[in-house]
N, C-alpha and C positions, 0 to 999 in steps of 0.2 A: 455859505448858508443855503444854498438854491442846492447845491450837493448835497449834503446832510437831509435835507427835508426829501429828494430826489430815494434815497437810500431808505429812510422810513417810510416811504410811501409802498414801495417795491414790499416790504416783508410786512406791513397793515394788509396790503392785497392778498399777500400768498396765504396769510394766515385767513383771509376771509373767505377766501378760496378752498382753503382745506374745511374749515365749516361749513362751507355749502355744499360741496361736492360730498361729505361725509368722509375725506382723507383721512387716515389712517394708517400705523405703522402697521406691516403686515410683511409675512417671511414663510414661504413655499416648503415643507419639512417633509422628507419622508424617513419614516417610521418601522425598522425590520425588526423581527423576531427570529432567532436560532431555537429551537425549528419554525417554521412561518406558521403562519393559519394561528395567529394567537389575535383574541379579541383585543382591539384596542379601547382604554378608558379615558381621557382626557378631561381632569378635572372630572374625574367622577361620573362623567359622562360618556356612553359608551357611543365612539366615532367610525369603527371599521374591524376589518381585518388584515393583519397583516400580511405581506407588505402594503402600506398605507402611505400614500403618497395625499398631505392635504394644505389648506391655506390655512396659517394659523393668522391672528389679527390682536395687536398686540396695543394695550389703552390701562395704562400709560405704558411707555417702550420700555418700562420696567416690571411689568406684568411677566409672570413666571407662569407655562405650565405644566402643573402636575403628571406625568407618562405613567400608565399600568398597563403591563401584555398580561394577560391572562389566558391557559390553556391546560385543559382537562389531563391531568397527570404530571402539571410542571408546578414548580413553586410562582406566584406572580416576580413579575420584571419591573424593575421601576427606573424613572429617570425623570431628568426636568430640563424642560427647553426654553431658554430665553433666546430674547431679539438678539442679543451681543454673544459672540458676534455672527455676524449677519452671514456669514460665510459658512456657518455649520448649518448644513442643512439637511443632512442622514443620524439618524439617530439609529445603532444597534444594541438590541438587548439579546442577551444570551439567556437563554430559562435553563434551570436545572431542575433536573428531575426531584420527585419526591420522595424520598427515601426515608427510611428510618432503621437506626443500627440497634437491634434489640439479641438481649440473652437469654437464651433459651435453659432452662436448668430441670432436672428432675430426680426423681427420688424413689430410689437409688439412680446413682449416676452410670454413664457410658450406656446411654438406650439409643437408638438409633432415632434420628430425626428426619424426617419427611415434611416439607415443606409444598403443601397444594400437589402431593403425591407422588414427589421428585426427591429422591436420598440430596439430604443437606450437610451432614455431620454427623458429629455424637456429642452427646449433654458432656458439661457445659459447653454448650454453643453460643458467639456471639458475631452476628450476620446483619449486610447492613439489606432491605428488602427494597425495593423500588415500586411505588405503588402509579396502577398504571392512571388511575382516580383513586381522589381522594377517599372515596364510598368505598375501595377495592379491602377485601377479606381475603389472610390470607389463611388456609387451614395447616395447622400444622397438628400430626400424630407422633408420640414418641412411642418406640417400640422396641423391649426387653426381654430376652428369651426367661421364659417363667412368670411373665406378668403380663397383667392387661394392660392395652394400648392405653396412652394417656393423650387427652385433645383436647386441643385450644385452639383459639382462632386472634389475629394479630390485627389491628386496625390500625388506622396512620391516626386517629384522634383515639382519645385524649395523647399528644405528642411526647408527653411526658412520661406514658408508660412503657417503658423498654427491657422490661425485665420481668418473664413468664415464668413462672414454678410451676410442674407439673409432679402430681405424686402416685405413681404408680402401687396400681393394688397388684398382691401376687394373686397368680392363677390357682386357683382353688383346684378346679378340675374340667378337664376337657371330655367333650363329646367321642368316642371312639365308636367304627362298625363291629358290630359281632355277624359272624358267620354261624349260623347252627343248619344244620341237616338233620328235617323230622320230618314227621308225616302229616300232612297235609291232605285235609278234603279237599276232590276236584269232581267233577262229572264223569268221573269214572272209576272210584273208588276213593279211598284215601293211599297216597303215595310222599316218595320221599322225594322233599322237594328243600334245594336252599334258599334261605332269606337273610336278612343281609338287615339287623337291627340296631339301631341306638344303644351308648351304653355310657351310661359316667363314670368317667375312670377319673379318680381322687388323683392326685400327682404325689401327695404325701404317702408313704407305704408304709407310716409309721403304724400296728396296728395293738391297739388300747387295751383291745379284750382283759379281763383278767383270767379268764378260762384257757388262754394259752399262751405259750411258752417258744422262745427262738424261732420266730418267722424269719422263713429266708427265703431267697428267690434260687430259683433252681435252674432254667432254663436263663440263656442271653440275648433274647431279641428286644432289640429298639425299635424296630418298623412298626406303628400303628397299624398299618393297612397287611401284615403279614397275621393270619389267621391258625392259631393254634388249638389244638385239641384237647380233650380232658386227657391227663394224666393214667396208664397202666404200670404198676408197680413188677417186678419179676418175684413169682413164690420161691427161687430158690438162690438168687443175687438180687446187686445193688444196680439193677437195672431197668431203666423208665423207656418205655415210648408214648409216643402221641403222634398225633395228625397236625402235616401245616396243611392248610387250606389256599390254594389260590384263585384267584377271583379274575379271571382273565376277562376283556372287551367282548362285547354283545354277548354279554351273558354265561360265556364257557367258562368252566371251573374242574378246576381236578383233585386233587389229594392224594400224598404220598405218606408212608408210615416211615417216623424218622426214628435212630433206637440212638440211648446218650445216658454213660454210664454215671449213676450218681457219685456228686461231686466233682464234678468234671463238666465243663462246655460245651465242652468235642462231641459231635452228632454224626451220626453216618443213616442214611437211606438204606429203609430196609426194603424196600417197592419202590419201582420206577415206573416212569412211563405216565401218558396224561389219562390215568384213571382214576377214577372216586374210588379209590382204598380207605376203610374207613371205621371205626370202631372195633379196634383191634383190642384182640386178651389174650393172656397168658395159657397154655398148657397147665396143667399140676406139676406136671416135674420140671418146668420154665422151658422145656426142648422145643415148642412151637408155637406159632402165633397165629390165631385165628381171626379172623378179618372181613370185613365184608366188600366187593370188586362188583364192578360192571367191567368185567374185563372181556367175556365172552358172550355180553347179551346185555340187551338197554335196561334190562333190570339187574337190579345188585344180588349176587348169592354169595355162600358164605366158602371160603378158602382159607389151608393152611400155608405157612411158609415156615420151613425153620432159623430159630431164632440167629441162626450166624447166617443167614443167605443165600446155605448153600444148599445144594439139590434139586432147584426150582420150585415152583406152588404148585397145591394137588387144589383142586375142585369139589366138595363137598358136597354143597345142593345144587341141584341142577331143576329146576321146575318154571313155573311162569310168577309166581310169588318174588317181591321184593323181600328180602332175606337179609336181615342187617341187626348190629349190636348181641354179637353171642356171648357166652361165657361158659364153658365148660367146668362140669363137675368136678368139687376133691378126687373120687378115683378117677377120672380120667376115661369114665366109660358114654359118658351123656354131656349132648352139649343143649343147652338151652337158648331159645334167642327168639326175636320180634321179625315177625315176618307180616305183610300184605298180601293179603291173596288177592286175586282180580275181584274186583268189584266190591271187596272189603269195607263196610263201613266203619271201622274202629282195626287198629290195630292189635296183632294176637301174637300170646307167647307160645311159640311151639318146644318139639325137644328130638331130637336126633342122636341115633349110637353111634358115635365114631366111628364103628368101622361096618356100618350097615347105611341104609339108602331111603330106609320107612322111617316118615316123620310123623308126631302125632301133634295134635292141635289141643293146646290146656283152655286158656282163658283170652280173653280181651285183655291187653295189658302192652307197656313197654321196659325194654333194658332189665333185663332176670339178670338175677344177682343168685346163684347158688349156695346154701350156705356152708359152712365150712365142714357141718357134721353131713353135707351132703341130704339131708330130710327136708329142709323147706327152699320155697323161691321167695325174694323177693322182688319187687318189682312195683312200679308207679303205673297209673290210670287216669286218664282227665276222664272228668263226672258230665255226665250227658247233659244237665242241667246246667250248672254255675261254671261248666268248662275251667276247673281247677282243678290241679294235681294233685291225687292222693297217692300216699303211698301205703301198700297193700303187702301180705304176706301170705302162700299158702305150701300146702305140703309138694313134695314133688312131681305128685301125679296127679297136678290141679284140684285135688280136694280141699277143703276146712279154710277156704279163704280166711283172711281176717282183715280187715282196715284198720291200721295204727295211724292214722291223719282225719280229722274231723274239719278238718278248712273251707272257710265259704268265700274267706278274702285275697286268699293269697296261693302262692302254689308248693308245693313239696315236691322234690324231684332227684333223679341218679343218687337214689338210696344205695350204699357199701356196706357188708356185713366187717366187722374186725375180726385179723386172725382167729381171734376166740369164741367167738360167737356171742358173746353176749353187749355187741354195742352197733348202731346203726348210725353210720356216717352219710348226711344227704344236705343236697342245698334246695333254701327257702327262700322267700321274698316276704316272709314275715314280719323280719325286723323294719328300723328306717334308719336314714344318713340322717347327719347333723342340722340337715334343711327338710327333716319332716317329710324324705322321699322314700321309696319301696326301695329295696336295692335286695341284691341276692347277697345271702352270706353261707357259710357253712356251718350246719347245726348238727347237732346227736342224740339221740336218744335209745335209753334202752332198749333192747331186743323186741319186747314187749308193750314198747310204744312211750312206756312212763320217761320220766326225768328227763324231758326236753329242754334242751340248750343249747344259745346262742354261744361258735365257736368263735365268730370274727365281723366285728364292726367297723371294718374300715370305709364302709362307705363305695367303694368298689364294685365293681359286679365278681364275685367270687361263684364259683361255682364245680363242677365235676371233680368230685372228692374223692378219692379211694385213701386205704392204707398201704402202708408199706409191710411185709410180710412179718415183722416183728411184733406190729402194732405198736409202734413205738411214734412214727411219725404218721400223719394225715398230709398228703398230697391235693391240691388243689390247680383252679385252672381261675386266673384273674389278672383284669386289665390294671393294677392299681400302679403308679408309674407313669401311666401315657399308654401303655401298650402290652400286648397278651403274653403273658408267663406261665411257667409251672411255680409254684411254691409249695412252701411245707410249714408245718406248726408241730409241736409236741401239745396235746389236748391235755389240759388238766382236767381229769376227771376225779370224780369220787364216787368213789365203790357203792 
């Protein structure tokens, strides 16, 4: 009996002892994260960083509690620590990253995907992303040759959305340079200078007009940045030249005349070497080609070459005048062409005998056009006022001007007589594209100015037009495609 009460005594004490001293079960826990540095939450409450070594104090020794690691760019860690047993006293959480597996889809399919500007696939793509925070955007572009980029961007919320449609527009039409070589005012007269302009080229070359008939592309170049010339037709074959243009670094640029039998691809250089060769025409009898060179002096004068290459080139004008874009007469006795004299404020049509050295000066004017009966010039003028191109007619020895173009808005310009003489092929900026823009196309109108007609509305820059010596086709010079071409149309016309 004195034992028994002896034994209650002992555990009344300890028990009163653990209330007064405030005892309590209590267990030493530390606390890791894979990767460390994660905020620790305990019951909600935020206690440390991991690794966390702390005193947890446990009322009653069945008390549980709740573990959250949390860490910017991992999913939260969870766990739960009780007193029992007493012997686990490391707790490891592993975090895994935040990820989300989403598909990527667009329309039309197989476009290239870029993912925050790194090649990811091709549509349909499905990619799992790892986000580095939850706030993390990721930019994705699809890209399709012939259409515009299509862009989205991918967030880790809402979690539920893992699948991006993107729908690509096609390319309408791209920006291309055009090269022209004209005369330009400078402080020291007007000279021939190159500039290097904008130009929208349509990618469709499908062309609507009802006024013409079998458009085709004539020349094969795919380079954009490769610069082609207006089209020269041969008066007695089925043979084209024009100018490529090259645009070399800091500014240097040359031009060679290339000759390419129609119907055919195949091109062979008819001048070599890094000179501005450059508005080249035909002979009457097609036996030579007249051209304009800085080959012997920083200004350009006018030289022949024959048509197959061979014999070398003779030199024609020799003076201090820039001398450029001739055209020699049906007989084959006068050539006419645009020359700059020193200090020239306007450009002038002069005219020169084949086989003589005395030039005479007609009018202000550019690019003569002789007509087939060999009695009139034609040729274009920008207006001192509204600085727009008119195009003009006079007799051969600069008399009885006439102006067949009344334009205040737009320009008229590389006016072509046809074989016959009774039609005038020239490019305007009269018309507009499908989005209510200026664009150049090729128009015609009679000898005499009347029945003006729009020959080609593709929206394109169409421009330097001639005939072909039948008069059967019109040659042109257009970026429609992506990039610079010769083409042809058969012109329906009414008499």
């Amino acid at each position: 009996m004195v034992r028994r009460q002896g034994v209650l005594h002992v555990a009344f004490m300890a028990v009163i002892c653990c209330m007064v001293s405030g005892c309590a079960t209590k267990k030493m826990v530390t606390i890791r994260t894979d990767p460390t540095g994660a905020s620790v939450y305990l019951d909600g409450l935020q206690s440390g960083i991991t690794p966390l070594t702390t005193e947890l104090k446990f009322e009653p020794e069945t008390k549980t509690f709740a573990v959250t690691a949390k860490k910017e760019g991992f999913k939260d860690g969870t766990t739960v620590i009780r007193f029992e047993p007493k012997t686990q006293t490391q707790y490891d959480i592993a975090l895994e990253k935040v990820t989300k597996t989403v598909t990527i889809r667009s329309d039309p399919a197989g476009a290239s995907v870029y993912i925050d500007g790194q090649p990811s696939g091709i549509t349909p793509l499905t990619t799992k992303l790892t986000f580095e925070s939850k706030t993390k955007v990721f930019e994705v572009t699809a890209k399709k040759e012939g259409f515009e980029d299509g862009m989205t961007t991918v967030l880790f919320e809402p979690q539920s959305q893992t699948e991006y449609d993107l729908k690509l527009a096609k390319v309408e039409a791209i920006t291309i340079p055009m090269a022209t070589v004209e005369p330009t005012p400078t402080e020291k007269g007007v000279k021939l200078q190159l500039s290097l302009k904008p130009t929208l080229a349509y990618l469709e070359v499908i062309e609507r007009s009802p006024n013409v008939a079998s458009v085709t592309r004539v020349t094969n170049n795919e380079d954009k940045d490769l610069h082609i010339g207006g089209p020269v037709l041969s008066p007695t074959e089925d043979i084209l030249l024009y100018t490529e243009l090259v645009n070399e670094p800091a500014g240097a640029w040359y031009s060679n005349i290339q000759k390419q039998p129609v119907g055919s691809f195949g091109k062979t250089r008819l001048t070599y070497g890094k000179w501005r060769d450059l508005f080249p025409t035909f002979t009457p009898d097609g036996s030579n080609v007249v051209f304009s060179s800085n080959r012997t002096s920083q200004n350009p004068t006018l030289w022949r070459v024959n048509t197959d290459g061979a014999g070398g080139i003779t030199k024609l004008t020799s003076t201090q005048a820039e001398d450029f874009a001739p055209h020699v007469c049906p007989d084959g006795r006068l050539i006419v062409y645009t020359s700059n004299p020193p200090d020239a404020e306007e450009p002038q049509i002069w005219t020169i005998p084949w086989e003589a050295s005395l030039s005479t000066q007609l009018r202000e004017g550019q690019k003569p056009q002789a007509s087939p009966d060999g009695k009139r010039i034609l040729f274009f003028r920008v207006e001192k006022i509204t600085k727009k191109k008119q195009l003009w007619v006079m007799n051969i020895d600069g008399t009885g001007e006439t102006q067949l173009t009344q334009n205040t808005d737009y320009d008229a310009e590389d006016p072509r007589w046809s074989p016959n003489g009774k039609w005038i092929v020239y490019a305007s900026d009269e018309g507009f594209d499908s989005h209510q823009n200026r664009n150049s196309d090729i128009w015609v109108m009679a000898a005499d100015g009347s029945k003006r007609t729009q020959l080609t509305t593709n929206g394109s820059q169409d421009d330097s037009p001639c005939w072909d010596r039948k008069g059967e086709y019109i040659y042109f010079r257009s970026n429609r495609g992506g990039s610079w071409n010769i083409w042809r149309f058969k012109p329906l016309l009414s008499e």
